[in-house]
PDB file of N, CA, C, O and CB in Angstrom:
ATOM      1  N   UNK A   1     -13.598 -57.161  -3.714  1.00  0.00           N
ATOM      2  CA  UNK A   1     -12.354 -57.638  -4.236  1.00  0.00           C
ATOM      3  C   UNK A   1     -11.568 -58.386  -3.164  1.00  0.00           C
ATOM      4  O   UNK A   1     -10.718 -59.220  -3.475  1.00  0.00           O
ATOM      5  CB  UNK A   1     -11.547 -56.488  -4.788  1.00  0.00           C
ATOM      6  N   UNK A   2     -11.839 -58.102  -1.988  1.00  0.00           N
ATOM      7  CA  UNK A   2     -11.006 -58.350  -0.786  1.00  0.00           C
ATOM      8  C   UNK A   2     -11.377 -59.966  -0.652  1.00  0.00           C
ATOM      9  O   UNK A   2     -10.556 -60.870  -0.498  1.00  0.00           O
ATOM     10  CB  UNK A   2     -11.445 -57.292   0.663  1.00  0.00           C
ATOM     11  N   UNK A   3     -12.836 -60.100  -0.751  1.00  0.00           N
ATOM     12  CA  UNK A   3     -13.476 -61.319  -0.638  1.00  0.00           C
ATOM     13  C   UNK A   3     -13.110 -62.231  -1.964  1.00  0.00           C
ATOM     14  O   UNK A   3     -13.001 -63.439  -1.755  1.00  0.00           O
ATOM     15  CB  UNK A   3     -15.040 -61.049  -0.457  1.00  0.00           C
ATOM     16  N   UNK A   4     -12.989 -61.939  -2.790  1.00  0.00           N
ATOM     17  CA  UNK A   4     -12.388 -63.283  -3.894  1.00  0.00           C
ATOM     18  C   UNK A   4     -10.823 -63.276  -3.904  1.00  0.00           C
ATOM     19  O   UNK A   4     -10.165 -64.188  -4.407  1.00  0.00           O
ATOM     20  CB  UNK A   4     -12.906 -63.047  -5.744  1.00  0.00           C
ATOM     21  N   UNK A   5     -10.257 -62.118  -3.278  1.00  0.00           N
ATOM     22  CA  UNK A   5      -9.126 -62.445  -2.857  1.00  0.00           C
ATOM     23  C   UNK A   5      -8.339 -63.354  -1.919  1.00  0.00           C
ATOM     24  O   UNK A   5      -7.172 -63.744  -1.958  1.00  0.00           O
ATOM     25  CB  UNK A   5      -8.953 -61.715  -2.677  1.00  0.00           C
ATOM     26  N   UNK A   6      -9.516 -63.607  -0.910  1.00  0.00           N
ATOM     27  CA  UNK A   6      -9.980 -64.761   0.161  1.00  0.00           C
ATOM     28  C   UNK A   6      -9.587 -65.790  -0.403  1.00  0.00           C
ATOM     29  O   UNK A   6      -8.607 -66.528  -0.301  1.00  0.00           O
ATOM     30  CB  UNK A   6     -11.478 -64.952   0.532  1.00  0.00           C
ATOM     31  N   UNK A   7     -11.185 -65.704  -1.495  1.00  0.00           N
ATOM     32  CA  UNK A   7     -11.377 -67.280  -1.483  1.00  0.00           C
ATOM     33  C   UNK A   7     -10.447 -67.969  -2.351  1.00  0.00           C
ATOM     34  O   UNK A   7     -10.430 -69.200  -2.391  1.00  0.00           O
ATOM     35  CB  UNK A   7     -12.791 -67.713  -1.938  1.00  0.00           C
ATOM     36  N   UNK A   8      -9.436 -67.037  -3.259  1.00  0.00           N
ATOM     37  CA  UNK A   8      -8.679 -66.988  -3.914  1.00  0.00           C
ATOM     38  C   UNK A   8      -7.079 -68.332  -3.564  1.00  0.00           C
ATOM     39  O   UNK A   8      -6.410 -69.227  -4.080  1.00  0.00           O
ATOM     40  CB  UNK A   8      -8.612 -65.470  -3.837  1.00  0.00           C
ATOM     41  N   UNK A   9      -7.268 -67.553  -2.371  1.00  0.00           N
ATOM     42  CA  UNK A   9      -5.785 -67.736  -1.211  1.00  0.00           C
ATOM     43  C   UNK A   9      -6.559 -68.887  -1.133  1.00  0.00           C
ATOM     44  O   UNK A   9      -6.437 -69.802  -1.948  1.00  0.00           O
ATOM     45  CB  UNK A   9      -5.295 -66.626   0.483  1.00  0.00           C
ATOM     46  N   UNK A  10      -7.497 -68.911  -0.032  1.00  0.00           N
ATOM     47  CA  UNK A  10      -8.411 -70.305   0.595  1.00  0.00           C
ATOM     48  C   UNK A  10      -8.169 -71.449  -0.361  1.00  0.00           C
ATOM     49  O   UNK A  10      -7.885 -72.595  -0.012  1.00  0.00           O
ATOM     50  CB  UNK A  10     -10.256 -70.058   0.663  1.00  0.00           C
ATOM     51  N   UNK A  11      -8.295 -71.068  -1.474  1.00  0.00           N
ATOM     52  CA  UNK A  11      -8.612 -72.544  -2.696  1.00  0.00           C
ATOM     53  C   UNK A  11      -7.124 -72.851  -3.096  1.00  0.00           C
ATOM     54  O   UNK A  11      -7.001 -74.030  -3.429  1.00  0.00           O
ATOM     55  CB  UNK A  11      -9.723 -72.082  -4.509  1.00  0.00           C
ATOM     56  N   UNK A  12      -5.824 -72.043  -3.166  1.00  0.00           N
ATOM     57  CA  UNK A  12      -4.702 -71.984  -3.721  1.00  0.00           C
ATOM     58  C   UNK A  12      -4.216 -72.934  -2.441  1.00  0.00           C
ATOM     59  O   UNK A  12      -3.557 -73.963  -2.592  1.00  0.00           O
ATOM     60  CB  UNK A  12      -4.065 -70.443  -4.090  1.00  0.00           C
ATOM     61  N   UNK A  13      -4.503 -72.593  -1.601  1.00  0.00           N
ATOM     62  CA  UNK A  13      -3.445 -72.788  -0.252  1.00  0.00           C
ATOM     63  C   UNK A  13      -4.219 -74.674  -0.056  1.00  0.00           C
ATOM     64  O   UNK A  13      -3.674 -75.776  -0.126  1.00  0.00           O
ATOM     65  CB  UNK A  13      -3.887 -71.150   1.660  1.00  0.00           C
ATOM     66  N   UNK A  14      -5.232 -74.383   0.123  1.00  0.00           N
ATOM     67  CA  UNK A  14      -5.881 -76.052  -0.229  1.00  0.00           C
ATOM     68  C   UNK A  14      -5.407 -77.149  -1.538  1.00  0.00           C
ATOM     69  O   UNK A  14      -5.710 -78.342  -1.545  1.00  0.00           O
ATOM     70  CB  UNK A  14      -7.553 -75.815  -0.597  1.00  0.00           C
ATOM     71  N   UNK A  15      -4.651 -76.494  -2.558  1.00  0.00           N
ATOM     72  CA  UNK A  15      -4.698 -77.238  -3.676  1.00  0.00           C
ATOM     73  C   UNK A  15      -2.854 -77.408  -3.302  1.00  0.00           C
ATOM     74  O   UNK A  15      -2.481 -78.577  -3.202  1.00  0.00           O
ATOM     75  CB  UNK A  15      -5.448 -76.377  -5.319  1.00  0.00           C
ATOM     76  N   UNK A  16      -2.179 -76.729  -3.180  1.00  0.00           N
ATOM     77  CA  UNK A  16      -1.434 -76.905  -2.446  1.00  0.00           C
ATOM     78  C   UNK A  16      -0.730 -77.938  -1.625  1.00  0.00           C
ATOM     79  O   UNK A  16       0.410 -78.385  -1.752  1.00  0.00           O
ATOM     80  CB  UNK A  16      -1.750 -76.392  -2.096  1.00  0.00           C
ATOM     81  N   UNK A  17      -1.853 -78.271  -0.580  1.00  0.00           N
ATOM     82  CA  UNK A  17      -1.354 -78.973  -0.032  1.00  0.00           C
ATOM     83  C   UNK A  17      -1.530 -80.243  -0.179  1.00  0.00           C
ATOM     84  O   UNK A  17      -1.332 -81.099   0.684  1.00  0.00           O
ATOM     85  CB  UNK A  17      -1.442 -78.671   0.800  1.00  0.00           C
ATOM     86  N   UNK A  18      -1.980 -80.440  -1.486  1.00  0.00           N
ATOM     87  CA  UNK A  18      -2.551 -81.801  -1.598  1.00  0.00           C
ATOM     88  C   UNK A  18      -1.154 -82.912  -1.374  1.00  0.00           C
ATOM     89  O   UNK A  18       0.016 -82.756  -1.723  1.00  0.00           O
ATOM     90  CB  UNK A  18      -3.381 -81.957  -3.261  1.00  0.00           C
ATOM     91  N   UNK A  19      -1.615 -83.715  -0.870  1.00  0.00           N
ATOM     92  CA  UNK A  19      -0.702 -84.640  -1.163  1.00  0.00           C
ATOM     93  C   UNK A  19       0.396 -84.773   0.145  1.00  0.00           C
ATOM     94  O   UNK A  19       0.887 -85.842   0.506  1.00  0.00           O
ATOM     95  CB  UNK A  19      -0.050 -84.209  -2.557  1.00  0.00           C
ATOM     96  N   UNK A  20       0.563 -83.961   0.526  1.00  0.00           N
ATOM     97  CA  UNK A  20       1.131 -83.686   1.821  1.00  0.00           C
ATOM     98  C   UNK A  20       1.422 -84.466   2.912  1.00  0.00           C
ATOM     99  O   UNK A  20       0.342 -85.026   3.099  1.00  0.00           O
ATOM    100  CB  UNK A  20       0.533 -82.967   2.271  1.00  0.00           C
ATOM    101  N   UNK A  21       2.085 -84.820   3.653  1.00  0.00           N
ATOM    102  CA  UNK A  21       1.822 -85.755   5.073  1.00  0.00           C
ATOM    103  C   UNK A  21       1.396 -84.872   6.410  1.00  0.00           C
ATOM    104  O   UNK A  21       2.117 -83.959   6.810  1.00  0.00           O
ATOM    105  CB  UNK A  21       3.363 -86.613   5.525  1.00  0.00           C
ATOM    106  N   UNK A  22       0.673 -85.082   6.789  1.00  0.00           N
ATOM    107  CA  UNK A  22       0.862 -84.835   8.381  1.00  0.00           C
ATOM    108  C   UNK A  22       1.583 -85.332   8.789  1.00  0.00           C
ATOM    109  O   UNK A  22       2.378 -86.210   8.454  1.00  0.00           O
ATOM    110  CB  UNK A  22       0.061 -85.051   9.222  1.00  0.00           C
ATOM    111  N   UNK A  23       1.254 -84.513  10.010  1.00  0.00           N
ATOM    112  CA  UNK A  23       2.423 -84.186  11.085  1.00  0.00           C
ATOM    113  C   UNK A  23       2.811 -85.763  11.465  1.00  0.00           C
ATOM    114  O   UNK A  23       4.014 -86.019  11.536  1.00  0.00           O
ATOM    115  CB  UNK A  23       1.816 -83.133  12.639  1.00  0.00           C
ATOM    116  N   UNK A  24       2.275 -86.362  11.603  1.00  0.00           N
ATOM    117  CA  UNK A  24       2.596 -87.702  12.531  1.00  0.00           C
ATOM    118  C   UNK A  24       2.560 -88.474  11.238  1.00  0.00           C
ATOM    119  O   UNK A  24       2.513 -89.640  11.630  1.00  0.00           O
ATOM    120  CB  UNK A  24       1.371 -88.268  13.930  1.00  0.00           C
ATOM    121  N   UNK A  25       2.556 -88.487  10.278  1.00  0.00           N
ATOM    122  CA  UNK A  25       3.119 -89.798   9.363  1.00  0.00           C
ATOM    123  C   UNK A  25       2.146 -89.961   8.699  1.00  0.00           C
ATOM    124  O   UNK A  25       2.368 -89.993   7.489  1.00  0.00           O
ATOM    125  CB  UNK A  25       3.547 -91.191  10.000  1.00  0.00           C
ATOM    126  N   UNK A  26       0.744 -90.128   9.126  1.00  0.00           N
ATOM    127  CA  UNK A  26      -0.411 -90.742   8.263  1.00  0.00           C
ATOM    128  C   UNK A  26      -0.795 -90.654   7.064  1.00  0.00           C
ATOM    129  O   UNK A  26       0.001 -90.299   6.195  1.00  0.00           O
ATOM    130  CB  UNK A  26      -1.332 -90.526   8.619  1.00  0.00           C
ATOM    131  N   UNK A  27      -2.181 -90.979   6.753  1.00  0.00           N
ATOM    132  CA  UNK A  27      -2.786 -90.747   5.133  1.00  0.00           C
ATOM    133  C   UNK A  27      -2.279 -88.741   4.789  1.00  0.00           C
ATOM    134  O   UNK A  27      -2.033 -87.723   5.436  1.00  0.00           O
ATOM    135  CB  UNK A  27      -5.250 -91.100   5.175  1.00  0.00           C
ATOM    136  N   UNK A  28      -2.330 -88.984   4.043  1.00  0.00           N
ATOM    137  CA  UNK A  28      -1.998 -87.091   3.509  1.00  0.00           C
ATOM    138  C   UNK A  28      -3.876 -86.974   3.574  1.00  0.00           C
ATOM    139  O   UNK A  28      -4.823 -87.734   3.776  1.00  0.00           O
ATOM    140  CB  UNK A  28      -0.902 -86.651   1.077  1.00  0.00           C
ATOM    141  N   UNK A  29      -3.662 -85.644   3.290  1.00  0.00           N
ATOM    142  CA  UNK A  29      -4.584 -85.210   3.220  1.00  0.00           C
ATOM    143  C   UNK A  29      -5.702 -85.452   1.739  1.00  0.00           C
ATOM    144  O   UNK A  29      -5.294 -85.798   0.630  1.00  0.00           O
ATOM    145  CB  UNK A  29      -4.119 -84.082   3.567  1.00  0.00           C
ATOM    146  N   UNK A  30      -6.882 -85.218   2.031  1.00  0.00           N
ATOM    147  CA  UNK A  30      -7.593 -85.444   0.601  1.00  0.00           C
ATOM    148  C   UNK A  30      -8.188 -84.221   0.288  1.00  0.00           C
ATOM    149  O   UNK A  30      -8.649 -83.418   1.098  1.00  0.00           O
ATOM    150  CB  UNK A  30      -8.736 -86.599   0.543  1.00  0.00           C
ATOM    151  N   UNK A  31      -8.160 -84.136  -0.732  1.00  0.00           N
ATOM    152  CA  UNK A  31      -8.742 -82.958  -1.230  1.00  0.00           C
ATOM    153  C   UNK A  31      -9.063 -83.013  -2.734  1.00  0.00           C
ATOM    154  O   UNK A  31      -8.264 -83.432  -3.572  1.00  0.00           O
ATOM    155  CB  UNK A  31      -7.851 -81.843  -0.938  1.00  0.00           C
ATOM    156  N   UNK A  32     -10.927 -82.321  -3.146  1.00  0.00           N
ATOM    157  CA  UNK A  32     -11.471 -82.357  -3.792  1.00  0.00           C
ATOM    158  C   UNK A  32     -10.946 -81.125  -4.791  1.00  0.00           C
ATOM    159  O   UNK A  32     -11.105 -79.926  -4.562  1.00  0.00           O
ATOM    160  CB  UNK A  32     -12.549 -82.528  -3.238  1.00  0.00           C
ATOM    161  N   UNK A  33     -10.324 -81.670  -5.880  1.00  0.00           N
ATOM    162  CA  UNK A  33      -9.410 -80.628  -6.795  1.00  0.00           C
ATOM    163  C   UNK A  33     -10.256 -79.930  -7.487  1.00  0.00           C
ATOM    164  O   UNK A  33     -10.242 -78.700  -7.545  1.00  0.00           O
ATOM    165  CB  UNK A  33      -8.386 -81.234  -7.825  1.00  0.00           C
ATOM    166  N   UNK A  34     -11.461 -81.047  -8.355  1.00  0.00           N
ATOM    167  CA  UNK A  34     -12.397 -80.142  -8.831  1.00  0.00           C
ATOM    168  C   UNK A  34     -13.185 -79.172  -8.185  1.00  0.00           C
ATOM    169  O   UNK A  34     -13.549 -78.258  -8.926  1.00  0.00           O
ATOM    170  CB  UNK A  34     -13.112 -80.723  -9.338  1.00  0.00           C
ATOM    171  N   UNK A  35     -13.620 -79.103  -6.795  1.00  0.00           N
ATOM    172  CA  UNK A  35     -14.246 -78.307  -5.976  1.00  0.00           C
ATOM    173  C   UNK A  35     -13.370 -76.906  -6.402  1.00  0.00           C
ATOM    174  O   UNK A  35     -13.635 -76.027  -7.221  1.00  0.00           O
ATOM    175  CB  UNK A  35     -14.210 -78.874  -4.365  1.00  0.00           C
ATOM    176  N   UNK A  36     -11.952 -77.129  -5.279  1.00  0.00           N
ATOM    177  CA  UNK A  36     -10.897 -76.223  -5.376  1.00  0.00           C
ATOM    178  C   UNK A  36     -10.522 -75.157  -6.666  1.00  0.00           C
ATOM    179  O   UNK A  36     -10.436 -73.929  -6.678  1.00  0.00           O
ATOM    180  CB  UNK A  36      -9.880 -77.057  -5.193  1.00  0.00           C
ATOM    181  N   UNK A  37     -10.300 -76.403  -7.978  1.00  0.00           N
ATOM    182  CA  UNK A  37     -10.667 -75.242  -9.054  1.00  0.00           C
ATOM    183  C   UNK A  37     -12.039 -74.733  -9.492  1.00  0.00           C
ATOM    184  O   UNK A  37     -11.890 -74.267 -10.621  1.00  0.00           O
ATOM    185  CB  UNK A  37     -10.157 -75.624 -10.247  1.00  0.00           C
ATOM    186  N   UNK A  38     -13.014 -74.643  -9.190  1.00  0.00           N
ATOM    187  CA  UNK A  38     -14.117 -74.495  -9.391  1.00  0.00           C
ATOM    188  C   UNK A  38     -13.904 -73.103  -8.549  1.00  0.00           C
ATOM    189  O   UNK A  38     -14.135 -71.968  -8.964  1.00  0.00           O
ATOM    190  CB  UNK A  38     -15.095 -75.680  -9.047  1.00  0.00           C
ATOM    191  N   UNK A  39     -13.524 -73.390  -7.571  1.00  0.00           N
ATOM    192  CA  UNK A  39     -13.417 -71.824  -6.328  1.00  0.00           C
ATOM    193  C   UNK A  39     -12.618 -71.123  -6.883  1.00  0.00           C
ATOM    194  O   UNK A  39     -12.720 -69.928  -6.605  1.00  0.00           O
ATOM    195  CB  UNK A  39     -12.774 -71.926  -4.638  1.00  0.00           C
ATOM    196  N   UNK A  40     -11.568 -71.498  -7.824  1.00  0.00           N
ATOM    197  CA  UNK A  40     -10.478 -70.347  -8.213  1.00  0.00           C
ATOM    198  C   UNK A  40     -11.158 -69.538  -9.435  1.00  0.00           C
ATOM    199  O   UNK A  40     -11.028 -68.344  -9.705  1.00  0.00           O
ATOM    200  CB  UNK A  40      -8.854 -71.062  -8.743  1.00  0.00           C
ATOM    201  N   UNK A  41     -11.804 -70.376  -9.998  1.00  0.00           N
ATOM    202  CA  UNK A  41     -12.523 -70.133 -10.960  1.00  0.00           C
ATOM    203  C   UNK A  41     -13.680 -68.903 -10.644  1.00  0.00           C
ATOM    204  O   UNK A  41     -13.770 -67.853 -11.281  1.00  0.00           O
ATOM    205  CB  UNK A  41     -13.039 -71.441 -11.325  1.00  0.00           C
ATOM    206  N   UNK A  42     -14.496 -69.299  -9.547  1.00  0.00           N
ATOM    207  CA  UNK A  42     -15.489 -68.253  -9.353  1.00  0.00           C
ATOM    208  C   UNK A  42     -14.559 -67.045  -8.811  1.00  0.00           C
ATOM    209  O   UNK A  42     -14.591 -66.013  -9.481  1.00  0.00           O
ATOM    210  CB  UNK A  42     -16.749 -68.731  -8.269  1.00  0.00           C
ATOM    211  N   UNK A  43     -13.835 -67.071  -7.805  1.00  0.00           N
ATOM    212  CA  UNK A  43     -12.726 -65.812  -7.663  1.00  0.00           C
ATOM    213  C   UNK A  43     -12.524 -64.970  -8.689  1.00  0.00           C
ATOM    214  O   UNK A  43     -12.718 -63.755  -8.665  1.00  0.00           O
ATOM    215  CB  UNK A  43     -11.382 -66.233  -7.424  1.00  0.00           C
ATOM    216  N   UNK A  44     -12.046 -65.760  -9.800  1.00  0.00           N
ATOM    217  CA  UNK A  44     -11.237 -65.113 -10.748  1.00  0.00           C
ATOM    218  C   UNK A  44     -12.542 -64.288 -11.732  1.00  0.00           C
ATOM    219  O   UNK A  44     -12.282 -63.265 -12.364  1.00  0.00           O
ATOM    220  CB  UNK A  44     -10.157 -66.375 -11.636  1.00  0.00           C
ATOM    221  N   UNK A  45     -13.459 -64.702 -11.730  1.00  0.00           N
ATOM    222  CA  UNK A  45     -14.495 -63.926 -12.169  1.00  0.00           C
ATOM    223  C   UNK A  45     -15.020 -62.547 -11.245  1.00  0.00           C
ATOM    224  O   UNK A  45     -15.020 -61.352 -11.541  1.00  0.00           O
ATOM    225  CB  UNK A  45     -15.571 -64.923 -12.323  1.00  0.00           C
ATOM    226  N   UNK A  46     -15.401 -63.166 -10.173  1.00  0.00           N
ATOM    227  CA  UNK A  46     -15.455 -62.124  -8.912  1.00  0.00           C
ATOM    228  C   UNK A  46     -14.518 -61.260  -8.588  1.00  0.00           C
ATOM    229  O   UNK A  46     -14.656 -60.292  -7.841  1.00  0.00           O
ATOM    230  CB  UNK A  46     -15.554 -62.698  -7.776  1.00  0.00           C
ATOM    231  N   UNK A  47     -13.375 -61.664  -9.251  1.00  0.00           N
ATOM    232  CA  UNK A  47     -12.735 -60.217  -9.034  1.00  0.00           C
ATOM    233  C   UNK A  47     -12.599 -59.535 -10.108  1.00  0.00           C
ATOM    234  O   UNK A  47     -12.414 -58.321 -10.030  1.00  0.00           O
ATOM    235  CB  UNK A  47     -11.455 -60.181  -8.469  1.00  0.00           C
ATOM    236  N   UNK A  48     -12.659 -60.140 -11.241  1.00  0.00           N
ATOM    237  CA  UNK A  48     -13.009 -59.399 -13.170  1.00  0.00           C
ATOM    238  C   UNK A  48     -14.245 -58.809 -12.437  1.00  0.00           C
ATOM    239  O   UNK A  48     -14.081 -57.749 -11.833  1.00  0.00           O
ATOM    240  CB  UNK A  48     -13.520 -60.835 -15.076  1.00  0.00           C
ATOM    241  N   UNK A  49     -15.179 -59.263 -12.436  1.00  0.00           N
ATOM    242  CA  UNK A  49     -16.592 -58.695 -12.316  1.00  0.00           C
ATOM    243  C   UNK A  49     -16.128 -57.066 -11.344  1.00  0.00           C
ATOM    244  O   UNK A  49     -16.453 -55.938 -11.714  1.00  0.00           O
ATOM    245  CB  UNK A  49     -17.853 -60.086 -11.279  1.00  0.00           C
ATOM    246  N   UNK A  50     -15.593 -57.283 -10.511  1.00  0.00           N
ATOM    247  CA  UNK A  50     -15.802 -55.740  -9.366  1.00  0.00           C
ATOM    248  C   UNK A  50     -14.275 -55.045 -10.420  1.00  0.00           C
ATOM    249  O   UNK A  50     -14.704 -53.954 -10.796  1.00  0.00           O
ATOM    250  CB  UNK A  50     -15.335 -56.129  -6.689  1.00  0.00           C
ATOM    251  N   UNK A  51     -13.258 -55.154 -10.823  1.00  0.00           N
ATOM    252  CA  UNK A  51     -12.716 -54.541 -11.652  1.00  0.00           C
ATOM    253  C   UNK A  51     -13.206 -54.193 -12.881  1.00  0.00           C
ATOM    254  O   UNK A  51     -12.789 -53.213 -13.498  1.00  0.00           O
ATOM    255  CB  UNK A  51     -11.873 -55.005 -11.743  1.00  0.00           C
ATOM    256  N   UNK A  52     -14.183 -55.033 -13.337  1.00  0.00           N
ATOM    257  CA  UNK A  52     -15.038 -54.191 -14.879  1.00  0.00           C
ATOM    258  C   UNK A  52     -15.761 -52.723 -13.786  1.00  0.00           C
ATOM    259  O   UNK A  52     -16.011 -51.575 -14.155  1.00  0.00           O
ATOM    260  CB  UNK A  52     -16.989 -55.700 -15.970  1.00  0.00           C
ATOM    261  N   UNK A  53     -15.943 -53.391 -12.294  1.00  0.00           N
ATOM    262  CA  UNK A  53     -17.447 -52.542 -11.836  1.00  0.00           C
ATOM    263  C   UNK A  53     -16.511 -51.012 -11.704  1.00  0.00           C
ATOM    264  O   UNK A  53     -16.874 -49.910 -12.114  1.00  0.00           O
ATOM    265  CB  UNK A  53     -18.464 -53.253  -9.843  1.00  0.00           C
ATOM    266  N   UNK A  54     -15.615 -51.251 -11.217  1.00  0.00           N
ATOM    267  CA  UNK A  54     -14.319 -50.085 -11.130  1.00  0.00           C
ATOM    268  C   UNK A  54     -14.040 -49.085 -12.448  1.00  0.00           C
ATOM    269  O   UNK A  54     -13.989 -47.894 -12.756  1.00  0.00           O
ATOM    270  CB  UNK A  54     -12.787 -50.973 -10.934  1.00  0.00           C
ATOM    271  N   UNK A  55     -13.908 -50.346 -12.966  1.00  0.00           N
ATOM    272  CA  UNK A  55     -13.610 -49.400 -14.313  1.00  0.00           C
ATOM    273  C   UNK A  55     -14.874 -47.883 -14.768  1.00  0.00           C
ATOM    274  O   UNK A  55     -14.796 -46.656 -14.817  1.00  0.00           O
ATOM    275  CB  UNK A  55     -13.698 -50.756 -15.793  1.00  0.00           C
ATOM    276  N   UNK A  56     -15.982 -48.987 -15.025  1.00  0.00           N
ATOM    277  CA  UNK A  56     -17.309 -48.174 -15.033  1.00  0.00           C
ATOM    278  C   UNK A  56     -17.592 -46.866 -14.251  1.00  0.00           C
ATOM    279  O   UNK A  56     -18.068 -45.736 -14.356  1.00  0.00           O
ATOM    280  CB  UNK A  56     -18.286 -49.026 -14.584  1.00  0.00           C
ATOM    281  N   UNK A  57     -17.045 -47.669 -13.467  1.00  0.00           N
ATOM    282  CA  UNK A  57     -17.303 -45.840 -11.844  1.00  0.00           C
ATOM    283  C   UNK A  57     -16.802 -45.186 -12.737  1.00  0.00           C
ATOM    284  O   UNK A  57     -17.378 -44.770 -13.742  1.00  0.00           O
ATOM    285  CB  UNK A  57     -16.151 -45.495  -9.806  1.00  0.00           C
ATOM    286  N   UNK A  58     -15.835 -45.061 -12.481  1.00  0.00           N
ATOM    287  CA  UNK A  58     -14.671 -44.442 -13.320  1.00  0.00           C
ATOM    288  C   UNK A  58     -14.831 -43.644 -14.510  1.00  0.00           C
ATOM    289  O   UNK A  58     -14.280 -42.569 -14.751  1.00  0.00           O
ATOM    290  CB  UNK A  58     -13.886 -45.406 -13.753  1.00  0.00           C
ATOM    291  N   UNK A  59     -15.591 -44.244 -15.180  1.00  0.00           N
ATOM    292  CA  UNK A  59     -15.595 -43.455 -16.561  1.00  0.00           C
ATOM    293  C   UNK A  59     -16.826 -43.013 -16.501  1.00  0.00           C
ATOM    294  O   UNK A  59     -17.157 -42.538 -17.588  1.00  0.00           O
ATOM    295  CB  UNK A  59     -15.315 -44.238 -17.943  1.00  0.00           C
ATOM    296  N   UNK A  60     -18.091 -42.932 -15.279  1.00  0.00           N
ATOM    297  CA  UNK A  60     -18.526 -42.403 -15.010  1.00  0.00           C
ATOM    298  C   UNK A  60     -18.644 -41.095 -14.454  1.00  0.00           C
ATOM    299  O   UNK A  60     -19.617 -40.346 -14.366  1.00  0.00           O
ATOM    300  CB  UNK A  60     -18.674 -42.933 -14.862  1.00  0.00           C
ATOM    301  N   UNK A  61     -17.650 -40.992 -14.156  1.00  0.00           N
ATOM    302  CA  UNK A  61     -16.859 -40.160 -12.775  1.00  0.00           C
ATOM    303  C   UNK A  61     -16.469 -38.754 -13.850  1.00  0.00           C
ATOM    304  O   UNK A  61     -16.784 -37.564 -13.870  1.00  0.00           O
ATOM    305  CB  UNK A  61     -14.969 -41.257 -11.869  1.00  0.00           C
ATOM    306  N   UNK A  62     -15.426 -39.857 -14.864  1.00  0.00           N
ATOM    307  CA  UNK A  62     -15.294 -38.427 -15.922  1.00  0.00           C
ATOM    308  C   UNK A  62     -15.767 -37.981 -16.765  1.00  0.00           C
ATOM    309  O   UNK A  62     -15.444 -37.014 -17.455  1.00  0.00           O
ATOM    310  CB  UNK A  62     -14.535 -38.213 -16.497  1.00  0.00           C
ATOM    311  N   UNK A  63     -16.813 -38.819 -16.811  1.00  0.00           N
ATOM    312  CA  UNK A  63     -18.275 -37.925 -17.971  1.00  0.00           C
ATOM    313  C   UNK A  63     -19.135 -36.564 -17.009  1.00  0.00           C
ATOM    314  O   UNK A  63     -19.221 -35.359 -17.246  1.00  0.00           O
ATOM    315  CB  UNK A  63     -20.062 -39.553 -18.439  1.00  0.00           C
ATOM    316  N   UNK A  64     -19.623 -37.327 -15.982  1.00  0.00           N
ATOM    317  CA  UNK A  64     -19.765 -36.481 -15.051  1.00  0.00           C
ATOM    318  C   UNK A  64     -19.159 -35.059 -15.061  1.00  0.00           C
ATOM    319  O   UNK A  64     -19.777 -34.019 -15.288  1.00  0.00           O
ATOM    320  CB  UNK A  64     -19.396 -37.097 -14.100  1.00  0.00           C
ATOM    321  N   UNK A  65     -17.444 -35.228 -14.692  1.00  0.00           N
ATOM    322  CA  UNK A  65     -17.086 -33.857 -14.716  1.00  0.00           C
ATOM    323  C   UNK A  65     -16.745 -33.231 -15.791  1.00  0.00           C
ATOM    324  O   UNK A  65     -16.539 -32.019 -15.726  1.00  0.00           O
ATOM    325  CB  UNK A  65     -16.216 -33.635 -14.008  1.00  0.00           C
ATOM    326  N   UNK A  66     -16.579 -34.108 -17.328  1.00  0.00           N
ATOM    327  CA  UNK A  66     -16.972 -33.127 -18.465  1.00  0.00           C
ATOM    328  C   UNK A  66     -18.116 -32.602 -18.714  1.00  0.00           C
ATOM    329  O   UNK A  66     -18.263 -31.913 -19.724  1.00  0.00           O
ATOM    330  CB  UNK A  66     -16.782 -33.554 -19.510  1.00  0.00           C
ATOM    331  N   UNK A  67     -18.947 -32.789 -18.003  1.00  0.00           N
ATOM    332  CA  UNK A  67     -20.353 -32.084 -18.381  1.00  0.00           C
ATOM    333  C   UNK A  67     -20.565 -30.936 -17.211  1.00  0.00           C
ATOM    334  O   UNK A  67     -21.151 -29.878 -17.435  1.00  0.00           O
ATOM    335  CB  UNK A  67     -21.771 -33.309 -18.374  1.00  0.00           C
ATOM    336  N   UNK A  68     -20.128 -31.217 -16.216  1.00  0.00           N
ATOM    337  CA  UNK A  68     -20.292 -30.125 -15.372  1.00  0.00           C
ATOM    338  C   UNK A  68     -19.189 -28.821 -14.891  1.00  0.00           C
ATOM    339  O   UNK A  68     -19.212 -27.997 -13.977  1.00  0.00           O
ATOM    340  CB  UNK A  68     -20.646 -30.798 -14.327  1.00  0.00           C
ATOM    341  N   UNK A  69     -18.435 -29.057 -15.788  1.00  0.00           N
ATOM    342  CA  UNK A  69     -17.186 -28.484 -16.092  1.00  0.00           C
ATOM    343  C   UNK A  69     -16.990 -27.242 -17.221  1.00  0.00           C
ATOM    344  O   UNK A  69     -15.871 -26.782 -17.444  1.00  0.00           O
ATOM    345  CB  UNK A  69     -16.426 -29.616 -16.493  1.00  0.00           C
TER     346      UNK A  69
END
């Protein structure tokens, strides 16, 4: 979770700045938007995916101790 939380930030903070000037005046920066949402995109699955995986433990966890209980 920690890791699509990353890449999460990484792709937000890049989309962000599009458009931007540097420091000294020049071209702004370029940046590939479709890439960027494409990354928010896999994040946002990658972190559904390990929160479904959470969930599962979980209700594993308490079948478990209704049966051994």
């Amino acid at each position: 979770m920690q890791q699509a939380e990353a890449q999460l930030m990484s792709a937000a903070t890049a989309i962000s700045g599009t458009g931007a000037a540097s420091l000294n005046g020049s071209n702004p920066d370029v940046v590939d938007l479709s890439a960027e949402m494409l990354a928010l995109i896999s994040a946002q699955a990658s972190f559904a995916a390990n929160a479904a995986t959470l969930e599962t433990v979980d209700q594993m966890e308490k079948i478990l101790l209704d049966v051994t209980a």
